[in-house]
N, C-alpha and C positions, 0 to 999 in steps of 0.2 A: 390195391386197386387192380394191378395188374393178375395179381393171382387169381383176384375173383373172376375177370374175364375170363382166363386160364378155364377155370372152375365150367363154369359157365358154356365154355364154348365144347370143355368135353360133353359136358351134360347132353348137349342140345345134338354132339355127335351121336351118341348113344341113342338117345331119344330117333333120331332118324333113322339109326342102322334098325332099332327093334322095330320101328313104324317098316321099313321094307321089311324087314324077315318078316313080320306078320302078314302081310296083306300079300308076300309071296307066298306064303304057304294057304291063305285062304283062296287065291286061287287055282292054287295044284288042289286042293279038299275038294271045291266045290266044281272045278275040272273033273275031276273023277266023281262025283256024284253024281252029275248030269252022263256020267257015261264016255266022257270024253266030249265025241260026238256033238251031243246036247249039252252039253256044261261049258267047255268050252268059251261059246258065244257070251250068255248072261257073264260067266265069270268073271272077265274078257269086261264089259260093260261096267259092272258091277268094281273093277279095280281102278277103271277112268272116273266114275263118278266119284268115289272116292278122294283120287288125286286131283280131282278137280278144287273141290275144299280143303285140300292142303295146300296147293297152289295157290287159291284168295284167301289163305292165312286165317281159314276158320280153326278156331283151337280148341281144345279139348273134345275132339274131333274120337262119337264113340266105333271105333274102328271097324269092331266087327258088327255094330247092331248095324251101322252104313250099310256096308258089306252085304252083309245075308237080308237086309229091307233089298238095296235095288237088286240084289239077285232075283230074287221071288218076283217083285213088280214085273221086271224085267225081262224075265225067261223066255215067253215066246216071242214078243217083238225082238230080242237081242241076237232071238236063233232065224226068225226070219230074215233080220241085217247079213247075219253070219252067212247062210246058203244064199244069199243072193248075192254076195261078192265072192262068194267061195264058184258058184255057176258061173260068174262072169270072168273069173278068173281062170279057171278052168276054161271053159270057149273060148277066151281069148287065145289061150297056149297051146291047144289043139291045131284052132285054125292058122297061127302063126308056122305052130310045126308042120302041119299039112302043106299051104302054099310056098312055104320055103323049100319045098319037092318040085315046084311046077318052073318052068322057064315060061317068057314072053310079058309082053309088055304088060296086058290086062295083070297078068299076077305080081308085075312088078309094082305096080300101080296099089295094086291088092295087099302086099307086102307094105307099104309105104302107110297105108290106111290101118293096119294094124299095130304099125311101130305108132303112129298116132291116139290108139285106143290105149295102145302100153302105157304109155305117157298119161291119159285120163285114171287108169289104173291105180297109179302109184298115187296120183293127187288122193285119189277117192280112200284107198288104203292109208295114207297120212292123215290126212282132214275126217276120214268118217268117223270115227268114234269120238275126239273132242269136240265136234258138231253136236254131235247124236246125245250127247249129256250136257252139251251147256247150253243148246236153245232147244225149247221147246216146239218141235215139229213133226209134223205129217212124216210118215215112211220116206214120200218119197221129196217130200219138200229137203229130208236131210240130204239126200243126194243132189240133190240141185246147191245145197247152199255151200256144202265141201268143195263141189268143182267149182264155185262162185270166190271162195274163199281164196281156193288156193292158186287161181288162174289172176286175180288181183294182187296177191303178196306172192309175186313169182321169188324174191330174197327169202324171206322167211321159209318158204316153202325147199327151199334151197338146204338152210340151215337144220333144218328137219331132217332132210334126208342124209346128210354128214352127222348130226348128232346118233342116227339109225346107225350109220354106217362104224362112228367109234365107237358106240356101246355093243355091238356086234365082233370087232375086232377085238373091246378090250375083254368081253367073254369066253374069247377061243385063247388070247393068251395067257387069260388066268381064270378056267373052267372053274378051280375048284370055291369060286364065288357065286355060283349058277345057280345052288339050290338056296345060298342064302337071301339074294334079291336080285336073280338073274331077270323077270322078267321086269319086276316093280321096276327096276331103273331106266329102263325104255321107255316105259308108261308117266314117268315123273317129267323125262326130258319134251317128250312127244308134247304132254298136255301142257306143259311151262309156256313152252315156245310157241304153244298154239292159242292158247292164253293170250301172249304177248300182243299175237295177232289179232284176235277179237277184238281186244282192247283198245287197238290200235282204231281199227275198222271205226268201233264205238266211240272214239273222239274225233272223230271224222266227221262223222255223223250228226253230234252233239254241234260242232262247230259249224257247219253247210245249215242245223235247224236255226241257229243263232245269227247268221249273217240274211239269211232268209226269212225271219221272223218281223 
């Protein structure tokens, strides 16, 4: 009995290491097929939706036909998503670096207003892409419901950003894991936890229609 666990529990290790090499190297492929630039974004998209269905434990999950389906669907809404936080990010870090030049009060004030958008930033960069593949929405409905999500589960949103910060830390101290599932493993943790949160949200929900019914 024991040994079969044993058995069992390699297996299912392997099975996930090959599940990450895979789906890391289908997005460095299809990264560089879009040119970088344009690949990127769908890629990027196309590796959430994915771990989305691993995460609710769909199985025999066909890896790459996933993969290169929501690519394709996906590519110019993914790269719209992409240059619009990529502009807003960008503007935000200009104008920070700019009035962090100026003295008086108006730019202090100005400063303060920014260190506030920084903070909308990081939610929209956590929460946008597990939004953006697991509910069904408008452009910019996904943007409304990410800062919706993450400004409701300030904890979760907490735990996201620590889970960001040791998978980051445990890459620089052991690089030579980066090309085998350096990016998959941020994308696994990211959409778990964000998961968590949905779900959460969704019994919430279920339980407020049932008291109110």
């Amino acid at each position: 009995m024991e040994m079969g666990r044993l058995i069992n529990g390699v297996l299912n290790f392997c099975r996930w290491i090959t599940h990450f090499a895979i789906l890391n190297l289908l997005w460095i492929g299809c990264t560089l097929l879009g040119g970088v630039v344009f690949g990127i974004g769908p890629s990027t998209v196309a590796m959430y939706a994915v771990t989305r269905k691993a995460v609710m434990g769909v199985e025999d999950l066909p890896l790459i036909r996933s993969f290169w389906g929501t690519y394709r669907k996906e590519f110019f809404r993914a790269n719209g998503l992409f240059f619009s936080l990529a502009g807003f990010a960008l503007l935000w870090y200009v104008d920070l670096h700019f009035f962090r030049q100026m003295e008086g009060t108006i730019y202090t004030i100005i400063q303060y207003l920014l260190m506030l958008m920084g903070f909308v930033l990081i939610i929209l960069l956590t929460y946008i892409l597990p939004v953006y593949v697991h509910y069904n929405l408008k452009f910019f409905q996904t943007f409304k419901q990410a800062l919706f999500i993450g400004f409701l589960q300030p904890g979760n949103l907490v735990l996201m950003i620590i889970a960001t910060l040791l998978t980051y830390y445990f890459f620089i101290s052991f690089p030579g894991f980066i090309p085998l599932f350096g990016f998959t493993l941020f994308v696994h943790l990211n959409m778990w936890l964000a998961y968590k949160g949905f779900s959460a949200i969704d019994d919430i929900k279920f339980k407020n229609e049932i008291i109110h019914s």
